[in-house]
Structures are given as structure tokens and as C-alpha cells.
N, C-alpha and C positions, 0 to 999 in steps of 0.2 A: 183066533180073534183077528178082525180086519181095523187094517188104520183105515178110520176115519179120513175125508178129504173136505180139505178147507173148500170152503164154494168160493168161485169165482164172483169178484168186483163186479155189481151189476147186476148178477144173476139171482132168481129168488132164494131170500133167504141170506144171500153177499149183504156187502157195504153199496147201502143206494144212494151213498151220496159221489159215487165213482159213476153211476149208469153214465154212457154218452150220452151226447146230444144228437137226435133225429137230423138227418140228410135229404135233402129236398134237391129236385133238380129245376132251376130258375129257367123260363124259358123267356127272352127279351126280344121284343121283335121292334125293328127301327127303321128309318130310309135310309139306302144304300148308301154307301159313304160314310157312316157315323158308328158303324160295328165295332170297330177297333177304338174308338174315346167309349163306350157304353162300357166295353171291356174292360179298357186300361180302368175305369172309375170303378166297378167291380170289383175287381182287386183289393180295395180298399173295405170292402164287407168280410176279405177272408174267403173269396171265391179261388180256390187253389186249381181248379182245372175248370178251364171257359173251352169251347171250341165255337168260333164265330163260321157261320156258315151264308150264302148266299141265294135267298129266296124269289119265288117268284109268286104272285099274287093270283086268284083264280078268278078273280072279275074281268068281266069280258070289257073289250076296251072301250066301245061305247058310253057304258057304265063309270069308267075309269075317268072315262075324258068331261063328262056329265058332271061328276065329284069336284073336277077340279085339280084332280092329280096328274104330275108328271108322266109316273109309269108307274108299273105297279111289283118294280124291285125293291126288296125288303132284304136286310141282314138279319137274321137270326142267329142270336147267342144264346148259346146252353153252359150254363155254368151250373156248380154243386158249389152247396151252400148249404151252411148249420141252419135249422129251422128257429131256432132262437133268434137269429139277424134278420129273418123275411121282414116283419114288421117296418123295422130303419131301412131295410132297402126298397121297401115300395115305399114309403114317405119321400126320402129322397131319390127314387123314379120318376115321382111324380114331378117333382120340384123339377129335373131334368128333362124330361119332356117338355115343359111349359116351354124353360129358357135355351134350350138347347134343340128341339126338336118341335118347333114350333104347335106343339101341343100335340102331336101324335105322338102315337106309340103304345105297345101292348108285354103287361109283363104278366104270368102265371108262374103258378107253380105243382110241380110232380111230385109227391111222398117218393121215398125208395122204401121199399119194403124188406130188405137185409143188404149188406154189403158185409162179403167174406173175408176174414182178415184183418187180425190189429192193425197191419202197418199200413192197409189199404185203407181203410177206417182213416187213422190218422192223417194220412198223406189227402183224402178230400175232403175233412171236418179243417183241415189243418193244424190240428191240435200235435205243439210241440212236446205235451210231457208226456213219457214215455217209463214205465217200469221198468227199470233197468232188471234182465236175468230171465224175465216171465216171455213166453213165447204165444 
């Protein structure tokens, strides 16, 4: 005779009221110089891992200068974020853009389609509770 295994938290047939929550990867693109406040505000969504990067814009400069733009460096931030918070962080994007970025600015978002690993799981949903014993 075989024991029987409990199904895992989440999994069909487990307790679904344990599944996590979906991981989305934020992409924020801004005018140079304003990467690091986009960021640090982020943080405040429960954005556990941002990497602010430094872009450069593909309109020829002609076109750039036509627009009205400076130049056509942009910051790009990639942060990981619970898909239950997209919603309040593009509302309050928005809001930041207007007053803070003079009305530019572009925010999207990526599904991730798995991430390997409870601790790795936890550490970019940020989710502090943890089963103590379960591996």
C-alpha cells in the first residue's frame, strides 16, 4: 500500500486560497535625470528588485528637434511587481507624470510566465510569510 501525498498549497486539487500572486515585469521609461525618484517612488508598490538603466531614443534628430525635445535620452526602469498592484501603480504614474514629468512618460507591462523557487518567488512578489519547515 502507498502513502498518499498531501498536494501542495496552490497546486490542483491544494488549498487555493494559498495560490500566489502573478509577477509582472514594469517597464517605466522617463527623461534622464528622473530614474532614480521613478525608482525610489516604486518602492512604495512593493517593487523589491528595480534595475534603472540609461537609454537612448531612435528618432533621428531632425525629428527630435521638430518635437521640441532636448535630446532623446531616456532612463529606463525595470522593476518586478505583484500583478494585483499594476492597476494603483499606473493610476499613480499617471498622476506622476503630469506633476513631475511634465506630462511624458511611458509605463507597460511583461507577464512572467514561471519563476523557479519559493524563496525566489518571495523575495520579487515580496511576500514576507513564509512556511516555516516546507522547502
Amino acid at each position: 500500500m502507498t502513502e498518499r501525498q498531501k498536494p501542495r498549497p496552490g497546486a490542483p486539487g491544494g488549498d487555493s486560497s494559498v495560490a500566489p500572486n502573478r509577477l509582472v515585469l514594469l517597464v517605466t521609461i522617463v527623461q534622464k535625470g528622473k530614474g532614480t525618484f521613478f525608482a525610489d517612488y516604486l518602492k512604495s508598490f512593493d517593487a523589491n528588485l528595480q534595475v534603472c538603466l540609461v537609454g537612448t531614443g531612435t528618432a533621428q534628430a531632425d525629428l527630435v528637434e521638430f518635437l521640441g525635445l532636448k535630446d532623446n535620452k531616456r532612463s529606463v526602469i525595470f522593476s518586478v511587481v505583484r500583478e494585483d498592484r499594476v492597476d494603483a501603480i499606473f493610476e499613480a504614474l499617471e498622476e506622476r507624470f503630469q506633476t513631475v514629468n511634465r506630462g511624458t512618460g511611458i509605463a507597460f507591462t511583461i507577464p512572467f510566465s514561471s519563476v523557479i523557487g519559493k524563496l525566489s518567488y518571495a523575495f520579487l512578489s515580496n511576500e514576507r510569510r513564509m512556511i516555516k519547515g516546507e522547502e
